[in-house]
C-alpha positions in Angstrom: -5.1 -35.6 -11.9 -8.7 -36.4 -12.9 -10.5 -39.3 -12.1 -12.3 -41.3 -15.0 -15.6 -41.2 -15.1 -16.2 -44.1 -17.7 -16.5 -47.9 -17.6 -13.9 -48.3 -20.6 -10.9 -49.9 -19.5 -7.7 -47.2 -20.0 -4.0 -48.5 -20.3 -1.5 -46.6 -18.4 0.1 -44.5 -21.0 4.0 -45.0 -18.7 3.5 -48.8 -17.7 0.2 -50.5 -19.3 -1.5 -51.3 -16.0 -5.1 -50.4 -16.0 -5.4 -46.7 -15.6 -8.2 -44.6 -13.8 -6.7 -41.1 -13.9 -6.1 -38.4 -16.5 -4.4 -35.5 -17.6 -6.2 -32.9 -16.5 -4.4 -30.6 -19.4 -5.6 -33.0 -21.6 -9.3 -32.3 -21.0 -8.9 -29.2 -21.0 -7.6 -29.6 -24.5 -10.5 -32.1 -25.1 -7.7 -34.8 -26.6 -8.1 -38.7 -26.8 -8.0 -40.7 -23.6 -5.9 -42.9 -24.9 -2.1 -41.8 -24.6 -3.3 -39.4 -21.7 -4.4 -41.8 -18.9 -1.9 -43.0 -16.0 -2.8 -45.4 -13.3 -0.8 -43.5 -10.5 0.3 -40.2 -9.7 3.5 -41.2 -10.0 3.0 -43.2 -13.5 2.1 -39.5 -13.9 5.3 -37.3 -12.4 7.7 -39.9 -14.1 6.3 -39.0 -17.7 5.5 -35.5 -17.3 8.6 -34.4 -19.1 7.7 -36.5 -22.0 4.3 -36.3 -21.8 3.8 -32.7 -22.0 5.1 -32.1 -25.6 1.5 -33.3 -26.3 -0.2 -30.3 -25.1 2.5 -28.2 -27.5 1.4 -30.2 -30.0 -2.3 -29.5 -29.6 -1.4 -26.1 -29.7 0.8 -25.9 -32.2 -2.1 -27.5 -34.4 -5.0 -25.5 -33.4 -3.1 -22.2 -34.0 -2.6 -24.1 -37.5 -3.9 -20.5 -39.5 -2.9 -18.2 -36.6 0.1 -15.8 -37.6 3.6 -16.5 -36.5 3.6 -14.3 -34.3 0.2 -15.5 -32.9 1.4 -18.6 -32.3 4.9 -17.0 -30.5 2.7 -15.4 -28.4 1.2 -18.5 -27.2 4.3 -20.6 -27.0 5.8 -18.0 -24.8 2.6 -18.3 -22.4 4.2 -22.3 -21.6 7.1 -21.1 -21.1 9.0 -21.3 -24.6 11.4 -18.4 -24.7 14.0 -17.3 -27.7 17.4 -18.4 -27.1 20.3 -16.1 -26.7 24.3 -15.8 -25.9 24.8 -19.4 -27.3 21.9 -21.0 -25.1 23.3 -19.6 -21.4 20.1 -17.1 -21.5 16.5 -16.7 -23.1 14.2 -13.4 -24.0 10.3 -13.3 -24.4 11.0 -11.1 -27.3 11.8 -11.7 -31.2 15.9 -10.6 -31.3 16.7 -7.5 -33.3 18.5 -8.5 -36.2 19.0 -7.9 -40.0 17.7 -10.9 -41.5 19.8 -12.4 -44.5 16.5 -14.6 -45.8 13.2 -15.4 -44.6 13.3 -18.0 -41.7 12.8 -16.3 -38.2 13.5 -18.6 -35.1 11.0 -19.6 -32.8 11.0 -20.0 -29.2 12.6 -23.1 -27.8 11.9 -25.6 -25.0 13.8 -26.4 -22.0 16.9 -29.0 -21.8 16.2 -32.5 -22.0 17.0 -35.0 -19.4 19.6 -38.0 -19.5 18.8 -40.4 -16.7 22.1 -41.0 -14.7 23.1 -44.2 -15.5 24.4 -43.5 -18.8 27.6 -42.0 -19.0 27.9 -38.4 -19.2 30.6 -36.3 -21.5 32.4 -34.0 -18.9 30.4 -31.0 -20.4 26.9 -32.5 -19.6 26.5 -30.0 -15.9 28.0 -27.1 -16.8 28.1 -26.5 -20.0 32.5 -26.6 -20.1 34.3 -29.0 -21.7 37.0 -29.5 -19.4 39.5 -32.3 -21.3 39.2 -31.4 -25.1 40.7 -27.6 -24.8 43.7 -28.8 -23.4 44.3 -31.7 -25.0 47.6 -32.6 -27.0 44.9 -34.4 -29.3 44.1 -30.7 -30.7 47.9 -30.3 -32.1 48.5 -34.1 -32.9 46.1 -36.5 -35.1 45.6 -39.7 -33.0 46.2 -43.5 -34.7 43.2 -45.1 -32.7 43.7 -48.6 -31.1 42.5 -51.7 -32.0 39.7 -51.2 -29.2 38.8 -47.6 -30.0 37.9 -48.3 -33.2 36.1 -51.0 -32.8 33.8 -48.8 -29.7 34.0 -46.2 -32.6 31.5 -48.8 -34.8 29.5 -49.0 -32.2 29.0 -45.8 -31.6 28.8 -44.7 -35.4 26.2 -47.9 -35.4 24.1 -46.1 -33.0 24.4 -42.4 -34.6 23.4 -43.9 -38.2 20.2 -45.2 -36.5 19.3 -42.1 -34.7 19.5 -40.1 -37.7 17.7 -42.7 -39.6 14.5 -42.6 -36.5 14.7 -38.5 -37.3 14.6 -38.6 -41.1 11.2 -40.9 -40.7 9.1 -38.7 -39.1 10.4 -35.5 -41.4 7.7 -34.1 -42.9 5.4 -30.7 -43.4 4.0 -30.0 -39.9 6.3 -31.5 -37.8 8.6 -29.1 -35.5 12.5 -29.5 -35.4 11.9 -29.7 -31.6 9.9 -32.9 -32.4 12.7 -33.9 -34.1 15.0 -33.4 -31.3 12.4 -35.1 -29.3 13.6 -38.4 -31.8 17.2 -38.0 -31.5 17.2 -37.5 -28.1 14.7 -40.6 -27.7 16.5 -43.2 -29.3 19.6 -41.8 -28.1 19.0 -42.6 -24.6 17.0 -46.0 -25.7 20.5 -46.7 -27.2 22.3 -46.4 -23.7 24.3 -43.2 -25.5 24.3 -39.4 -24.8 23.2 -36.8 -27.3 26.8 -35.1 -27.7 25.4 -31.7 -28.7 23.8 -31.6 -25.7 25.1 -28.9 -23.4 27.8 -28.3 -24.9 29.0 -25.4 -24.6 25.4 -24.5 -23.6 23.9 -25.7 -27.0 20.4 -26.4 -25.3 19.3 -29.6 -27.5 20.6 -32.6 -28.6 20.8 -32.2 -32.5 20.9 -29.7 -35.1 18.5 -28.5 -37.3 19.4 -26.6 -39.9 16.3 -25.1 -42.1 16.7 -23.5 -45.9 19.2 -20.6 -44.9 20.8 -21.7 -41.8 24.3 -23.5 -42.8 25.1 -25.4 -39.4 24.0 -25.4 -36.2 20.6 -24.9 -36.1 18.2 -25.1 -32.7 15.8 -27.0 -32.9 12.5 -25.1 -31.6 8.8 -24.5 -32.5 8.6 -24.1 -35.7 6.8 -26.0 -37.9 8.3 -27.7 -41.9 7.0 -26.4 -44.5 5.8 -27.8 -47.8 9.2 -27.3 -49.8 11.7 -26.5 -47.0 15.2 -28.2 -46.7 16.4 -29.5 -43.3 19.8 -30.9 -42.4 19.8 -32.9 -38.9 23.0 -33.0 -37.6 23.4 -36.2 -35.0 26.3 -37.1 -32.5 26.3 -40.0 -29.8 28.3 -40.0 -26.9 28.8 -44.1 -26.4 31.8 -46.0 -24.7 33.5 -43.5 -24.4 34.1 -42.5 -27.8 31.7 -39.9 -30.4 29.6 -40.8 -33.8 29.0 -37.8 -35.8 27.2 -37.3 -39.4 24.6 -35.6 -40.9 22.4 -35.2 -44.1 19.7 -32.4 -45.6 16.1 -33.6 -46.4 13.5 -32.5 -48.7 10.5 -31.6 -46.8 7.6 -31.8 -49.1 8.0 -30.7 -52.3 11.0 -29.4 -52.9 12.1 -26.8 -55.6 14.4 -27.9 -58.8 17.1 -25.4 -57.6 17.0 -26.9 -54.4 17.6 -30.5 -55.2 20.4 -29.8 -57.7 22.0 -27.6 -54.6 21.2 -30.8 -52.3 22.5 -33.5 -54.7 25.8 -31.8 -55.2 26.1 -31.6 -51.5 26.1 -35.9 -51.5 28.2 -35.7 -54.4 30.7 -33.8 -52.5 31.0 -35.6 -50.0 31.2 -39.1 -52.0 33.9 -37.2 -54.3 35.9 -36.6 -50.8 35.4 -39.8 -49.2 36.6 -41.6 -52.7 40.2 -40.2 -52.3 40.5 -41.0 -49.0 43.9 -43.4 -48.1 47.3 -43.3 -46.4 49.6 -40.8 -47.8 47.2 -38.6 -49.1 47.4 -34.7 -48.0 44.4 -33.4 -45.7 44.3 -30.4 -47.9 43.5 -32.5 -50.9 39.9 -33.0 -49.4 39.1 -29.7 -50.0 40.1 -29.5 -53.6 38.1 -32.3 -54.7 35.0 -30.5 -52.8 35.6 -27.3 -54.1 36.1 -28.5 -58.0 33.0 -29.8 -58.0 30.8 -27.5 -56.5 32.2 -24.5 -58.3 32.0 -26.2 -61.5 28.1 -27.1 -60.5 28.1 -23.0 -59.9 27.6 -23.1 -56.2 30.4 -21.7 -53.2 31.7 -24.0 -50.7 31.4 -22.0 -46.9 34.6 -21.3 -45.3 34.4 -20.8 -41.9 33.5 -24.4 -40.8 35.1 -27.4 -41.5 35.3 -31.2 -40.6 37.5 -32.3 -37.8 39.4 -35.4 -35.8 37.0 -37.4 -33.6 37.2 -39.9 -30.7 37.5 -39.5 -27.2 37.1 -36.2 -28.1 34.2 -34.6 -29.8 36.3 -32.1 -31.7 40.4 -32.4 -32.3 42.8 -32.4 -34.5 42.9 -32.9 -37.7 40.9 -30.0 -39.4 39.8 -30.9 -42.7 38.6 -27.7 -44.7 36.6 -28.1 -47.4 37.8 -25.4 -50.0 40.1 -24.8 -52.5 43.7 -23.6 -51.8 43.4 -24.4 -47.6 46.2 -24.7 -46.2 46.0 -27.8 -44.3 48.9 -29.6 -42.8 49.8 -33.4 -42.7 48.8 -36.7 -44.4 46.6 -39.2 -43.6 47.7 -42.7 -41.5 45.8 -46.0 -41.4 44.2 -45.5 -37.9 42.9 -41.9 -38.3 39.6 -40.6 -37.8 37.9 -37.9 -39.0 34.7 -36.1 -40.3 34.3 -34.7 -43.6 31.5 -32.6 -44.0 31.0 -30.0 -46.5 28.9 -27.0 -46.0 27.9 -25.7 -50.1 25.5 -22.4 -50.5 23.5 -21.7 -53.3 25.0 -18.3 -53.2 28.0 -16.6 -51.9 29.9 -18.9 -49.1 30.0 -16.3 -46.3 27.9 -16.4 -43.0 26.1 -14.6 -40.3 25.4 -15.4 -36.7 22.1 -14.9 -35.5 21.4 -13.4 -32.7 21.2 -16.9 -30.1 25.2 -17.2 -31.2 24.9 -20.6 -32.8 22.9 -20.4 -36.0 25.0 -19.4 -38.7 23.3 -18.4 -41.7 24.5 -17.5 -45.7 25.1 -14.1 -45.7 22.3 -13.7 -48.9 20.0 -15.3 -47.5 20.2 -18.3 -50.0 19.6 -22.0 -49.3 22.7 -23.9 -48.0 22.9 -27.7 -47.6 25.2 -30.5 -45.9 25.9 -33.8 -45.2 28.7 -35.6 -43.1 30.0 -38.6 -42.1 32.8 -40.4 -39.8 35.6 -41.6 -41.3 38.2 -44.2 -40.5 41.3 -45.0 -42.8 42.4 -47.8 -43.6 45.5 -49.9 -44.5 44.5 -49.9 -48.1 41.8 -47.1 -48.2 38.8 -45.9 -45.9 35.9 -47.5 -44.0 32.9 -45.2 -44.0 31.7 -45.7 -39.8 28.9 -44.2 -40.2 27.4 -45.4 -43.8 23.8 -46.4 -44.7 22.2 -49.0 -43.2 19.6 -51.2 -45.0 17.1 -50.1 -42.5 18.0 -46.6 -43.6 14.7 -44.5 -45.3 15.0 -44.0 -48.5 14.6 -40.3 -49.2 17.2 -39.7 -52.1 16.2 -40.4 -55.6 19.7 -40.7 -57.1 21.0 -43.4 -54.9 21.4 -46.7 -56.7 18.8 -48.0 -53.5 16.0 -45.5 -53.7 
């Protein structure tokens, strides 16, 4: 750290107390005092983590007309590194692959910390979920208690905000690791855990899913575009019990084809949730889905679907979202469960790319998404994780934009 050598008085960027020492990376980058003065070493230490992403920033914004791979090449020198094998191992080098469309990842940064005190999914060290496998919750859909559903509002409280913190700072420029940074921020502040995180080695604690990508995105250094889509996908850990949903975002502005193929997403999703009451079939869902996206002349994907959540993060029910599924069971007062449907602009079927978790439409056309947590109800279906009135206003055909 580097003394200050002027009179003005400095506030500790970690606590506020009067601060007389700097980043020394920050001078070398010649950025503002402000934000980058502590007022101990260990103000310092304690917000390195955090502190740090400022530098990549910097970077990121003086290689502004460099070349991707320029700006690869400088990432990798602070330690960013492709991801590979579903997170459990990282390479200095772009991955062979036959790319479907034009996004390309970019390297990624390490895992994010949760301070101990909140409470930890049983996946959070090692990557290995150890109850949800064996659970009789994967063959049997759960009626939730009085008490889990009430922690499950909570939770689905929290997970609304979170996504609402990430959708405000969405915009050309910004990274999807920035993002991340958000979620995994206000996350914490919340006293939750970021459920992706770690499990089974995903190495962040949302999803971003740009243009191409269908689900499960990393987030890493790549920066929106004027035009691109992006779906964050959010989960909190919180009680004991998980909040998941999810929505796609116009960055910029955003091509005619693009909206309709976003729009019909939301309508989807509202068609789904609108049928949603005891004694009604699971496979229903997927009719109602499927109509209208074929009859809007886009293919609903396949090979993901929504699922039973709780305790557990995944379980049973599934809940496809196409045509002629072959789902089993009806739904009870008591259930819950995501719906989430995945629709392409082209043909439904997928790739992997090379890290083992993006999956991408096999033509390389855009794909979109959005999900939310459900809980039915004596007489119909209480949406946990619904719009808040705090929530941005970013799509033009709701009755509140």
């Amino acid at each position: 750290m580097a003394e200050t050598t002027t009179t003005t008085t400095l506030s500790c960027a970690r606590c506020g107390n009067p601060a007389h020492l700097q980043c020394p990376k920050c001078m070398e980058l010649k950025l503002p005092r402000e934000g980058a003065s502590f007022c101990t070493q260990d103000c310092f230490k304690a917000s390195w983590s955090s502190h740090k992403s400022v530098h990549l920033k910097a970077k990121l914004s003086s290689l502004g007309t460099g070349t991707p791979h320029e700006q690869n090449s400088d990432l990798l020198n602070e330690g960013w590194l492709y991801c590979l094998k579903k997170g459990q191992a990282r390479t200095p080098k772009l991955p062979h692959f036959d790319w479907t469309g034009t996004l390309r990842p970019y390297p990624i940064g390490g895992r994010r910390a949760v301070p101990a005190h909140i409470e930890h999914p049983d996946w959070a060290v090692d990557g290995i979920p150890k109850i949800e496998p064996n659970s009789d919750l994967q063959h049997v859909v759960e009626i939730k208690t009085v008490d889990q559903i009430e922690r499950m509002r909570e939770t689905c409280k929290i997970a609304r905000e979170v996504l609402d913190a990430a959708a405000h700072v969405i915009r050309p420029g910004v990274t999807t690791d920035e993002i991340d940074q958000v979620v995994h921020d206000a996350t914490i502040a919340a006293g939750g855990y970021p459920s992706p995180l770690n499990y089974h080695f995903f190495p962040k604690s949302c999803c971003t899913s740009v243009n191409e990508v269908i689900c499960h995105g990393i987030p890493d250094a790549r920066a929106l575009e004027d035009g691109d889509i992006v779906n964050v996908d959010v989960t909190v850990y919180y009680k004991g019990v998980h909040g998941d949903l999810n929505e796609t975002y116009f960055v910029g502005n955003v091509d005619e084809e693009s909206q309709r193929l976003v729009r019909c997403t939301y309508e989807c999703l509202e068609k789904a949730i609108s049928i949603v009451k005891p004694g009604v079939r699971f496979r229903e869902i997927g009719e109602v889905i499927n109509r209208h996206a074929s009859m809007s002349g886009f293919s609903v994907v396949k090979s993901y679907c929504g699922h039973g959540i709780g305790e557990l993060f995944h379980c049973a029910p599934n809940i496809p979202h196409y045509g002629r599924n072959k789902a089993v069971g009806v739904m009870k007062a008591g259930q819950t469960f995501t719906i989430e449907p995945m629709i392409n602009a082209g043909v439904w079927r997928d790739r992997m790319w090379p890290d083992g978790w993006t999956a991408v439409a096999a033509d390389g056309k855009r794909s979109a998404q959005f999900e939310h947590t459900l809980l039915v109800t004596e007489t119909g279906v209480e949406v946990l994780t619904a719009r808040l009135p705090s929530s941005p206003r970013v799509f033009p055909w709701l009755n509140d934009a």
